[in-house]
ZAMARGU-4260 file (C-alpha; in steps of 0.2 Angstrom, whole numbers, plus 5000, padded with zeros to 4 digits):
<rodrens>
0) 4545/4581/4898 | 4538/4567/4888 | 4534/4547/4894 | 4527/4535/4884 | 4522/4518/4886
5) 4521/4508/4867 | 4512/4518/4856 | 4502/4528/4871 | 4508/4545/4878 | 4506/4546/4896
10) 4515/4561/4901 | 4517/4576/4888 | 4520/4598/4889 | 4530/4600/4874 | 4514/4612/4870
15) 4507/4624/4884 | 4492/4630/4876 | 4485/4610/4874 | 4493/4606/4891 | 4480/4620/4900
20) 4466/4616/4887 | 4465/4597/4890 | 4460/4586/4905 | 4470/4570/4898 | 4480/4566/4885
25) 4468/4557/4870 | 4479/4541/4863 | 4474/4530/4850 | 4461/4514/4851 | 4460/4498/4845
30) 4470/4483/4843 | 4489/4483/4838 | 4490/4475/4826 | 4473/4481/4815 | 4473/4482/4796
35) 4465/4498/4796 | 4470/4514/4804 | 4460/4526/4804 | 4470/4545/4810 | 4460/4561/4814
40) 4465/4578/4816 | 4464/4583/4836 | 4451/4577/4851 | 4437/4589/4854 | 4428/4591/4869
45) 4420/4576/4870 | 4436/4564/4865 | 4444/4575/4879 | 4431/4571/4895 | 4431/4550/4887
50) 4449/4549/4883 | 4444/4540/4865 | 4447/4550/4849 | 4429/4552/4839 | 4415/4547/4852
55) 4405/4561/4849 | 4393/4563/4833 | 4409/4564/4822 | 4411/4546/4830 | 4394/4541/4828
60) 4397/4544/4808 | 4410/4534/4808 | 4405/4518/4819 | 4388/4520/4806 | 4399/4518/4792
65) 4411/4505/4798 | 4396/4494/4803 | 4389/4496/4787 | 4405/4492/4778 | 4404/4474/4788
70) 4417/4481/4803 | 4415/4485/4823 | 4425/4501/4831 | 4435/4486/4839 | 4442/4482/4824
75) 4451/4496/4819 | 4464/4506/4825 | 4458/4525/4827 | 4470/4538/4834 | 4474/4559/4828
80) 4489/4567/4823 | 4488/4580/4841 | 4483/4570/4857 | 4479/4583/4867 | 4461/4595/4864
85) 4466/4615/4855 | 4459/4627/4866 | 4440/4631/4861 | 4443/4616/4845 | 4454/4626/4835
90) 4464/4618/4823 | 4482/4613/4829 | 4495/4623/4824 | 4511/4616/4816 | 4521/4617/4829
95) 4508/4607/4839 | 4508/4595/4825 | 4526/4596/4824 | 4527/4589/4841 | 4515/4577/4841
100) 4522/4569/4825 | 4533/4556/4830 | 4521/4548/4843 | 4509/4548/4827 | 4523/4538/4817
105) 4529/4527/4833 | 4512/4522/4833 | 4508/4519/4814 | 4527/4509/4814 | 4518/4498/4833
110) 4501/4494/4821 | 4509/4492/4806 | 4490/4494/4797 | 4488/4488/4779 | 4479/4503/4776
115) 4477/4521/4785 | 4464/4531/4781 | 4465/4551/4783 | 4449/4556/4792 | 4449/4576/4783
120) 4460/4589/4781 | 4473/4591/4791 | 4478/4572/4793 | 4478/4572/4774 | 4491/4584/4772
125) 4502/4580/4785 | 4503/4561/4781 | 4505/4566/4762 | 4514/4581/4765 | 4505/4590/4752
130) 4489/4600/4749 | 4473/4588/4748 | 4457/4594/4741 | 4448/4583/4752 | 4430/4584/4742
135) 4436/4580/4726 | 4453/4567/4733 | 4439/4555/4745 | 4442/4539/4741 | 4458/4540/4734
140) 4472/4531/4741 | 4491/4536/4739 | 4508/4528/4742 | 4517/4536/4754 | 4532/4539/4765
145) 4529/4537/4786 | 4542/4536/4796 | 4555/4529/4782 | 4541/4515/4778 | 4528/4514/4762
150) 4511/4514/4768 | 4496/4513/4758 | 4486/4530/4762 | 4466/4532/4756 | 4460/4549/4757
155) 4445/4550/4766 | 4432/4569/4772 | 4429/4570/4791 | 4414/4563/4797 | 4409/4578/4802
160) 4408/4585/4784 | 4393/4574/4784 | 4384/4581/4796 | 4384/4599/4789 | 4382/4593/4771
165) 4373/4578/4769 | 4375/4575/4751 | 4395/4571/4757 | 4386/4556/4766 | 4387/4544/4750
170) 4407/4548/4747 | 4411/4545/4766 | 4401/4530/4767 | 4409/4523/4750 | 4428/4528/4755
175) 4426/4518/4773 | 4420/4504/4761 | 4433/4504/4751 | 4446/4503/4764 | 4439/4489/4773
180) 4440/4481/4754 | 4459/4486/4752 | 4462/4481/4769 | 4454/4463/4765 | 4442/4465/4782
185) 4425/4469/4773 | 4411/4457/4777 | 4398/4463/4763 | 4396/4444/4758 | 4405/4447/4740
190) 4417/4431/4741 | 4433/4440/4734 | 4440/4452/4747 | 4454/4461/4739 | 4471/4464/4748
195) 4483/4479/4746 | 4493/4467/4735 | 4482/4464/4722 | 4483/4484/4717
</rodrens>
Protein backbone atom coordinates (compact mmCIF):
# COMPACT_ATOMS: atom_id res chain seq x y z
CA UNK A 1 0.00 0.00 0.00
CA UNK A 2 1.41 3.34 -1.05
CA UNK A 3 -0.19 7.26 -0.73
CA UNK A 4 1.39 10.20 -1.52
CA UNK A 5 0.55 13.67 -1.44
CA UNK A 6 2.85 15.71 -4.26
CA UNK A 7 6.21 14.84 -3.95
CA UNK A 8 5.92 13.46 -0.14
CA UNK A 9 5.15 9.84 0.66
CA UNK A 10 2.80 9.60 3.52
CA UNK A 11 1.92 5.95 3.57
CA UNK A 12 4.55 3.28 2.27
CA UNK A 13 5.33 -0.91 3.13
CA UNK A 14 6.49 -2.03 -0.31
CA UNK A 15 9.70 -2.90 1.98
CA UNK A 16 9.36 -4.72 5.49
CA UNK A 17 12.70 -4.50 6.78
CA UNK A 18 12.55 -0.30 6.46
CA UNK A 19 8.86 -0.42 7.50
CA UNK A 20 10.00 -2.24 11.17
CA UNK A 21 13.33 -0.15 11.26
CA UNK A 22 11.71 3.27 10.87
CA UNK A 23 9.59 5.63 13.07
CA UNK A 24 8.39 7.89 10.00
CA UNK A 25 8.80 8.01 6.74
CA UNK A 26 11.89 10.74 5.87
CA UNK A 27 10.62 13.04 2.74
CA UNK A 28 12.45 15.71 1.06
CA UNK A 29 12.86 19.49 2.37
CA UNK A 30 12.91 22.73 0.88
CA UNK A 31 11.09 24.68 -1.56
CA UNK A 32 9.49 23.31 -4.98
CA UNK A 33 10.76 25.01 -7.03
CA UNK A 34 14.64 25.19 -5.82
CA UNK A 35 17.47 25.41 -8.32
CA UNK A 36 19.60 22.94 -6.51
CA UNK A 37 18.70 19.63 -5.35
CA UNK A 38 20.70 18.02 -3.46
CA UNK A 39 19.89 13.72 -3.01
CA UNK A 40 21.45 11.57 -0.38
CA UNK A 41 21.58 8.01 0.07
CA UNK A 42 19.02 6.84 3.18
CA UNK A 43 17.89 8.76 6.67
CA UNK A 44 20.03 7.58 9.50
CA UNK A 45 18.94 7.56 12.92
CA UNK A 46 18.84 11.03 13.52
CA UNK A 47 16.99 11.96 10.03
CA UNK A 48 14.57 9.12 11.35
CA UNK A 49 13.51 10.64 15.03
CA UNK A 50 13.52 14.61 13.06
CA UNK A 51 11.68 13.52 9.90
CA UNK A 52 14.46 15.80 7.70
CA UNK A 53 17.12 14.09 5.70
CA UNK A 54 20.83 15.25 7.02
CA UNK A 55 20.27 16.86 10.46
CA UNK A 56 22.81 15.16 11.97
CA UNK A 57 26.70 15.93 11.70
CA UNK A 58 26.48 14.79 7.97
CA UNK A 59 23.94 17.80 7.92
CA UNK A 60 26.01 20.03 9.84
CA UNK A 61 28.73 19.51 6.91
CA UNK A 62 26.63 20.28 4.48
CA UNK A 63 24.58 23.62 5.93
CA UNK A 64 28.74 24.72 6.78
CA UNK A 65 29.31 24.34 3.10
CA UNK A 66 26.14 25.77 1.69
CA UNK A 67 26.54 28.97 3.89
CA UNK A 68 29.85 29.21 2.85
CA UNK A 69 28.92 29.01 -0.76
CA UNK A 70 26.59 32.15 -0.11
CA UNK A 71 23.21 29.72 0.30
CA UNK A 72 20.73 28.81 3.59
CA UNK A 73 19.43 25.08 4.01
CA UNK A 74 15.99 26.74 2.96
CA UNK A 75 17.17 27.39 -0.21
CA UNK A 76 17.73 24.20 -1.50
CA UNK A 77 15.93 21.18 -1.95
CA UNK A 78 17.43 18.11 0.00
CA UNK A 79 15.79 14.73 -0.24
CA UNK A 80 17.47 10.68 -0.55
CA UNK A 81 16.93 7.97 -3.00
CA UNK A 82 15.15 5.52 0.29
CA UNK A 83 12.84 7.44 2.69
CA UNK A 84 12.59 5.28 5.18
CA UNK A 85 16.02 4.43 7.75
CA UNK A 86 17.90 0.54 6.75
CA UNK A 87 17.97 -1.24 9.89
CA UNK A 88 21.21 -0.63 12.04
CA UNK A 89 22.21 2.26 8.89
CA UNK A 90 23.11 -0.24 6.38
CA UNK A 91 23.13 0.60 2.98
CA UNK A 92 19.78 -0.01 1.08
CA UNK A 93 19.56 -2.85 -1.09
CA UNK A 94 18.27 -2.62 -4.65
CA UNK A 95 15.31 -3.73 -4.13
CA UNK A 96 14.81 -1.02 -1.56
CA UNK A 97 16.01 1.41 -3.99
CA UNK A 98 14.21 -0.10 -6.66
CA UNK A 99 11.05 0.81 -4.70
CA UNK A 100 11.74 3.98 -3.82
CA UNK A 101 12.81 5.17 -7.29
CA UNK A 102 9.81 6.65 -8.69
CA UNK A 103 8.95 8.87 -5.52
CA UNK A 104 12.72 10.00 -6.17
CA UNK A 105 11.92 10.87 -9.90
CA UNK A 106 8.20 12.19 -9.03
CA UNK A 107 9.89 14.52 -6.94
CA UNK A 108 12.94 15.54 -9.14
CA UNK A 109 10.17 15.97 -12.20
CA UNK A 110 7.78 18.37 -8.93
CA UNK A 111 11.20 20.56 -8.29
CA UNK A 112 12.37 20.57 -11.59
CA UNK A 113 16.05 21.88 -9.96
CA UNK A 114 18.57 23.29 -12.46
CA UNK A 115 20.99 21.31 -10.90
CA UNK A 116 21.11 18.05 -8.68
CA UNK A 117 23.92 17.27 -6.70
CA UNK A 118 24.69 13.46 -5.59
CA UNK A 119 25.64 13.52 -1.97
CA UNK A 120 28.14 9.95 -2.21
CA UNK A 121 27.92 6.81 -3.50
CA UNK A 122 24.96 5.34 -3.92
CA UNK A 123 22.93 8.41 -5.13
CA UNK A 124 25.67 8.61 -7.74
CA UNK A 125 25.34 5.53 -9.31
CA UNK A 126 21.79 5.16 -9.19
CA UNK A 127 20.98 8.76 -10.76
CA UNK A 128 23.83 7.95 -13.51
CA UNK A 129 23.27 4.35 -13.54
CA UNK A 130 26.90 3.66 -13.54
CA UNK A 131 29.83 2.98 -11.37
CA UNK A 132 31.28 6.47 -9.76
CA UNK A 133 34.59 6.84 -8.25
CA UNK A 134 33.30 9.27 -6.08
CA UNK A 135 37.02 10.58 -4.83
CA UNK A 136 38.47 11.10 -7.96
CA UNK A 137 34.46 12.22 -9.99
CA UNK A 138 33.73 15.21 -6.97
CA UNK A 139 32.91 18.06 -8.80
CA UNK A 140 32.23 16.69 -11.81
CA UNK A 141 28.84 17.18 -13.37
CA UNK A 142 27.25 14.81 -16.00
CA UNK A 143 24.08 15.04 -18.40
CA UNK A 144 21.84 12.61 -17.51
CA UNK A 145 18.54 10.83 -18.16
CA UNK A 146 15.79 11.13 -14.93
CA UNK A 147 12.59 10.20 -15.58
CA UNK A 148 12.63 10.60 -19.43
CA UNK A 149 14.17 14.28 -18.71
CA UNK A 150 17.91 15.64 -19.17
CA UNK A 151 19.06 16.85 -15.92
CA UNK A 152 22.36 18.39 -15.19
CA UNK A 153 23.93 15.93 -12.43
CA UNK A 154 27.31 17.29 -10.44
CA UNK A 155 28.92 14.60 -8.66
CA UNK A 156 29.49 15.47 -5.31
CA UNK A 157 31.47 12.88 -1.69
CA UNK A 158 29.06 12.55 1.31
CA UNK A 159 29.44 14.90 3.90
CA UNK A 160 30.31 12.39 5.99
CA UNK A 161 33.45 11.56 3.97
CA UNK A 162 34.69 14.61 5.50
CA UNK A 163 34.44 13.83 8.78
CA UNK A 164 36.56 10.74 8.75
CA UNK A 165 38.98 12.15 6.29
CA UNK A 166 39.57 15.65 6.70
CA UNK A 167 41.78 16.28 3.67
CA UNK A 168 38.30 15.54 1.52
CA UNK A 169 37.02 18.76 3.39
CA UNK A 170 38.57 21.21 0.39
CA UNK A 171 36.83 19.05 -2.58
CA UNK A 172 33.39 18.93 -0.64
CA UNK A 173 33.52 22.55 0.11
CA UNK A 174 34.55 23.38 -3.69
CA UNK A 175 31.82 20.86 -5.42
CA UNK A 176 28.85 22.63 -3.11
CA UNK A 177 30.48 25.95 -4.56
CA UNK A 178 30.40 24.92 -7.82
CA UNK A 179 26.88 24.03 -7.93
CA UNK A 180 25.48 27.06 -6.45
CA UNK A 181 27.63 28.67 -9.35
CA UNK A 182 25.88 26.39 -12.06
CA UNK A 183 22.83 26.71 -10.39
CA UNK A 184 23.26 30.72 -10.77
CA UNK A 185 22.34 30.95 -6.75
CA UNK A 186 25.92 31.80 -5.40
CA UNK A 187 26.23 34.88 -3.39
CA UNK A 188 30.20 35.14 -3.12
CA UNK A 189 30.01 38.79 -4.49
CA UNK A 190 31.77 37.84 -7.91
CA UNK A 191 29.24 39.86 -10.20
CA UNK A 192 29.00 37.10 -13.06
CA UNK A 193 26.98 34.08 -11.73
CA UNK A 194 26.91 31.58 -14.27
CA UNK A 195 23.70 29.65 -15.26
CA UNK A 196 23.59 25.84 -16.68
CA UNK A 197 23.13 27.44 -20.02
CA UNK A 198 26.35 29.00 -20.45
CA UNK A 199 28.04 25.46 -20.20
Amino acid sequence: MVETDGPDVTVCERCPALVESRSRIVNGVGPDDAALCFVGEAPGVNEDERGEPFVGRSGSVLDDALRDAGLARADVRITNCVRCRPPENRDPHVEELDNCTEFLAAEISHVDPDLIVTLGKVPGERLLDRSVAVTNETGSVVDARLGGAGRRVLVCLHPAATLYDRSQREAFDAAIAKAADLAGVSTDGGGGQSRLGDY
